[in-house]
C-alpha positions in Angstrom: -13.6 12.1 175.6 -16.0 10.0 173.6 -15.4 10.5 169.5 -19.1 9.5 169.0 -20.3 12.3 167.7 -23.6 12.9 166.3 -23.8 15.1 163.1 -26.9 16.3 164.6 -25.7 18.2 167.3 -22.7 19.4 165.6 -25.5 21.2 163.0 -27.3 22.6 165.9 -23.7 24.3 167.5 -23.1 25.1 163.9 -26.5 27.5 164.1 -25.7 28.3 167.6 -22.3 29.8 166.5 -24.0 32.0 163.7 -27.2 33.2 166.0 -25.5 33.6 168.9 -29.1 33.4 170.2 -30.2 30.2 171.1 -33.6 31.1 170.5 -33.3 31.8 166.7 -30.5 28.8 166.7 -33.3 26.6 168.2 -35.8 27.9 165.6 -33.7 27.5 162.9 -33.7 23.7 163.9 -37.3 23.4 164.2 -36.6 22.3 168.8 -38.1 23.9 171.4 -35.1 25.8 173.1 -35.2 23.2 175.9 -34.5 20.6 173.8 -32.0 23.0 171.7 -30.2 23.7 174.6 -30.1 20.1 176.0 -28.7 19.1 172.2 -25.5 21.9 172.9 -25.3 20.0 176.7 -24.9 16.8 175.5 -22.4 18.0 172.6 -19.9 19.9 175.2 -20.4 16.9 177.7 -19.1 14.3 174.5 -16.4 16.6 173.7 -15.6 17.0 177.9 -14.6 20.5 177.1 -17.3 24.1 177.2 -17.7 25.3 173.7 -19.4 28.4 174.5 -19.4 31.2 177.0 -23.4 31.9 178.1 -24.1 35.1 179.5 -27.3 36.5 180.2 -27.7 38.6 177.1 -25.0 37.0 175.1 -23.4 33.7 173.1 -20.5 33.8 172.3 -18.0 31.0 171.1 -15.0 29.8 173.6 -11.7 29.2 172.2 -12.0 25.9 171.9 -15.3 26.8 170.1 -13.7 28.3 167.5 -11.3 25.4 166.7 -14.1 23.4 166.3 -16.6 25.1 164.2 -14.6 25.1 160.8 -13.8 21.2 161.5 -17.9 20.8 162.0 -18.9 22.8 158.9 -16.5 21.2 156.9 -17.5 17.4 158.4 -21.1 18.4 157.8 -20.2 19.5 154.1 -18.7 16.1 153.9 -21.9 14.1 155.3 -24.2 16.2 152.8 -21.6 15.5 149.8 -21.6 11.9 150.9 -25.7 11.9 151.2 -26.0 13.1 147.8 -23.9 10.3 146.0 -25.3 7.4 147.9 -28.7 8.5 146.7 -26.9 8.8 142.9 -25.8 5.6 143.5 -28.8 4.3 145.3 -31.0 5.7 141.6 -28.1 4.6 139.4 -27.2 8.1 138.6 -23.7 8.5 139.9 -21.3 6.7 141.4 -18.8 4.4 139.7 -19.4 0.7 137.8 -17.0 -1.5 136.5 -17.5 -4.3 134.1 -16.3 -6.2 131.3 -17.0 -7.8 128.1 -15.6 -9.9 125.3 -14.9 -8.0 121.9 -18.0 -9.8 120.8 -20.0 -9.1 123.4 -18.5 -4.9 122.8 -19.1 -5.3 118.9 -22.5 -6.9 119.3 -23.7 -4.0 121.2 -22.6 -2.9 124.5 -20.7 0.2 122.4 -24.4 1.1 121.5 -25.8 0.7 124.7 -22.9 2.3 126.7 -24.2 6.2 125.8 -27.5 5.2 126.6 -26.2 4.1 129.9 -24.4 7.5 130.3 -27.9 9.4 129.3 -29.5 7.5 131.8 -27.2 8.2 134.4 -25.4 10.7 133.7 -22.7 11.3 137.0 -21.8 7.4 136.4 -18.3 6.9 136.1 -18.1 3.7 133.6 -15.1 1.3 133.5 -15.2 -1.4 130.8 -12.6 -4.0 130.9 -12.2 -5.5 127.1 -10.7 -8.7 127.0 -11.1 -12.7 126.6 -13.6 -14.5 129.3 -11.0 -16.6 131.3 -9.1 -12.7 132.4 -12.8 -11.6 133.0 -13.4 -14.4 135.3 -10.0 -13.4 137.3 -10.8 -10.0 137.6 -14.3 -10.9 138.8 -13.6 -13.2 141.2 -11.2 -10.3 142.4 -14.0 -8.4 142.5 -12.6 -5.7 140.2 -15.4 -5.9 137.6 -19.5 -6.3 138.9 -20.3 -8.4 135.9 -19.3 -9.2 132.1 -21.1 -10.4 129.4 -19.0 -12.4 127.3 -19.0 -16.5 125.9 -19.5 -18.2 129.5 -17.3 -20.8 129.2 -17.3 -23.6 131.4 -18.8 -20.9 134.2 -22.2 -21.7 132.7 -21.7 -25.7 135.3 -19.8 -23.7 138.2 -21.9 -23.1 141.3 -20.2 -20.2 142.2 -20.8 -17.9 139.6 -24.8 -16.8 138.7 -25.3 -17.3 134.6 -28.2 -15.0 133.0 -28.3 -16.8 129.4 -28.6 -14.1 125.9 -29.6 -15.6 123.0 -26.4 -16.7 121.0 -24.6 -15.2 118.9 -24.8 -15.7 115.2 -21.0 -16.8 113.6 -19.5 -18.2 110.2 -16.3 -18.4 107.9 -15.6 -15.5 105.9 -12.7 -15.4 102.9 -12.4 -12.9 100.3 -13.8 -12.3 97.5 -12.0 -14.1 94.7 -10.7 -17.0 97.4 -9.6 -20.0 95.6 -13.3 -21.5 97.1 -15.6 -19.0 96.1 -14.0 -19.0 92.0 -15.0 -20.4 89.1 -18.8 -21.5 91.0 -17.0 -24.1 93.0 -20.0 -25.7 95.4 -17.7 -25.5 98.7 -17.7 -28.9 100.9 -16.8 -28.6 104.7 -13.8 -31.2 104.5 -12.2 -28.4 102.0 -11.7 -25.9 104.6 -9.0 -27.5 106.2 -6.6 -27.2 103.0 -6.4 -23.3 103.8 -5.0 -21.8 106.7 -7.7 -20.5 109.5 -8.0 -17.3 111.7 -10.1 -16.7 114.5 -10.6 -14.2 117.4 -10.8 -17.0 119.7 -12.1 -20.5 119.6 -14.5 -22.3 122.5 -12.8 -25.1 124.8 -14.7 -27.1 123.0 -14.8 -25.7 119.3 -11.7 -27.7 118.4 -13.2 -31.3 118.6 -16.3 -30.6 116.8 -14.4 -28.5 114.3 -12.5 -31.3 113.6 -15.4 -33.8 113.4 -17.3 -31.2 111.2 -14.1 -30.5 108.8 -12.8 -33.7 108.2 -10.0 -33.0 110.3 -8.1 -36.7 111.4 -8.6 -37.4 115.0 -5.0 -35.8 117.1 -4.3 -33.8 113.9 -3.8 -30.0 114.8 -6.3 -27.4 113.2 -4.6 -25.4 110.4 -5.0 -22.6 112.7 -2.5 -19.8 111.2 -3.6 -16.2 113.4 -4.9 -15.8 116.2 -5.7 -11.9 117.4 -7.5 -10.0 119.5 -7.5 -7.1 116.7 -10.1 -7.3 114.6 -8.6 -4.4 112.0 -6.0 -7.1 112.2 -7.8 -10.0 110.9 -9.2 -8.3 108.3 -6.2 -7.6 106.9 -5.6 -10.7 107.0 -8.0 -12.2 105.6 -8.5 -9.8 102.3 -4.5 -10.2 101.6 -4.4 -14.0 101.7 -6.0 -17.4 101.5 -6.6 -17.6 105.4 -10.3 -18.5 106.6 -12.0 -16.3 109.2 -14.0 -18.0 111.9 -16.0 -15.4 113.6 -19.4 -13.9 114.3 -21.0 -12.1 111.5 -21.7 -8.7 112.5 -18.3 -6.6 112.5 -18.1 -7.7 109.0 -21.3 -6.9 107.7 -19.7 -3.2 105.5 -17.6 -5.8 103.6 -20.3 -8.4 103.0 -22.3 -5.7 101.6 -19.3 -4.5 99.5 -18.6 -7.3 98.2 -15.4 -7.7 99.6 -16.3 -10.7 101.7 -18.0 -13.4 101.1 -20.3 -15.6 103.7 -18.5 -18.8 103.1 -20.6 -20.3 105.6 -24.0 -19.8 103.7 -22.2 -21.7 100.8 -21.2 -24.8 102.2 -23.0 -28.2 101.2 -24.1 -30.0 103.2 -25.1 -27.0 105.5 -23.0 -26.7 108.7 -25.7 -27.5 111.9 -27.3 -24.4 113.2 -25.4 -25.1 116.9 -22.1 -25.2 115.3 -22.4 -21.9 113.9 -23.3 -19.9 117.1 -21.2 -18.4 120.3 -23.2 -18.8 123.2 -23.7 -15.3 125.4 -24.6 -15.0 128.7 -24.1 -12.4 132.1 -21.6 -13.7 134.3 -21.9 -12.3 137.7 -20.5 -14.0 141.0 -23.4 -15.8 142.7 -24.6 -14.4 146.1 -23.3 -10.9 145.3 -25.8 -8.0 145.6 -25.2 -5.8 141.9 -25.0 -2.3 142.5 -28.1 -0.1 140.9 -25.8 1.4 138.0 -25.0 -3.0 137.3 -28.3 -3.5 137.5 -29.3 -0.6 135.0 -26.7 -1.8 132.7 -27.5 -5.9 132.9 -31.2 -4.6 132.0 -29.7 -2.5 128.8 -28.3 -5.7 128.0 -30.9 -8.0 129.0 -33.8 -5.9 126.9 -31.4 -5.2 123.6 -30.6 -8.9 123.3 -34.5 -9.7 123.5 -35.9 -7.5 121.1 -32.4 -8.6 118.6 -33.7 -12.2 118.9 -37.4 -11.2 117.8 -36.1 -9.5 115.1 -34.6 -12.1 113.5 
């Protein structure tokens, strides 16, 4: 017995069973009868075995029939179900998608875009993976994540990975108010941040020679780097208890700038740190050659539009 079935001709012995009449079966189908009846022929000749008893006035379903036809509806239930979330996923409106992002990337915006992601496509299961871009570049290649939007990394020079550049992200050093170089109307020089302790979310592979060439930092000396966290409630903390210098972007912190409880050390120093050094670079990673799902693609262009009309603005 073949097992190549078509779902066809199990939903014409599906009407067949319920008619009984394979003139108002073949209607139902929109055949002639002929080619109705030809459609039941070639089921019962896949299957090698009769699944109904044809009598000159009567239809009626064999035994064998009858095992069958709750096995076809419920395959046929299946096929619809299955037709109806290929064409959610194929429009972006159901499905599943799973990406990540660095807590920059999260903070900058992708926790204000999300709900308009699940407005837009509203049976979308969404998975975001949170974390730093060298994990998001595992679980990428492992294919566990479509995409994430994060710092690039050295990813921006690899072939196999596909880069669609954002505009950068803005950072600076933060203290508290009342920090020893923010009293008294101190003008603050770069080469007097390394006399306090530093904290960071995380620094670029390449942050920590410039940072020293930029703070006065003696080549092979280590960067007074104190905390390191992945929690910004943390770092605050931090950073409003104690002397400790926060290099980070700017926009998590922009309740206690306008408090007062911070201050943009950053905007104070003389001379004024170079415009390159004070920027994160942002970017989509995706793996190159890979096809994005619609719901990826949805989301990339979320991300994509709200980065362009951020950079006009400012």
């Amino acid at each position: 017995m073949s097992t190549d079935i078509e779902l066809r001709r199990l939903q014409h012995f599906v009407l067949l069973a319920e008619e009984c009449n394979f003139t108002r079966a073949a209607d139902r189908a929109n055949l002639s009868q002929t080619a109705f009846s030809r459609s039941i022929q070639a089921l019962e000749d896949r299957l090698a075995i009769r699944v109904f008893d044809r009598g000159t006035r009567s239809v009626r379903l064999t035994a064998a029939g009858q095992q069958l036809l709750g096995k076809a509806r419920q395959l046929l239930l299946q096929a619809r179900d299955l037709a109806r979330e290929m064409e959610d996923v194929a429009n972006a409106d159901g499905g599943e998608l799973s990406f990540g992002a660095s807590l920059m990337a999260v903070d900058w915006g992708i926790k204000r875009l999300l709900p308009v992601l699940m407005r837009q496509s509203p049976r979308l299961t969404v998975n975001v993976e949170v974390s730093h871009w060298r994990l998001l570049q595992q679980h990428l290649e492992q294919e566990r994540i479509e995409f994430f939007a994060s710092y690039p990394g050295s990813l921006a020079h690899d072939s196999d990975f596909s880069i669609t550049p954002l505009p950068p992200v803005a950072t600076s050093i933060f203290c508290r108010q009342g920090h020893p170089l923010v009293a008294a109307g101190i003008q603050p020089r770069p080469q007097d941040l390394p006399r306090f302790r530093w904290a960071t979310v995380q620094f670029r592979d390449d942050a920590k020679e410039r940072m020293s060439t930029l703070f006065g930092v003696p080549a092979g000396a280590p960067l007074p780097l104190a905390l390191s966290s992945d929690n910004l409630s943390l770092l605050r903390e931090a950073i409003l208890t104690s002397d400790m210098l926060l290099f980070t972007w700017s926009s998590w912190l922009q309740d206690d700038l306008a408090t007062g409880q911070m201050v943009d050390l950053g905007q104070l120093l003389r001379p004024v740190l170079p415009q390159r050094e004070r920027q994160i670079d942002f970017a989509i990673v995706q793996l190159q050659g890979r096809t994005a799902s619609p719901a990826a693609r949805r989301m990339i262009e979320l991300i994509t539009e709200s980065t362009a009309q951020t950079s006009s603005q400012t």
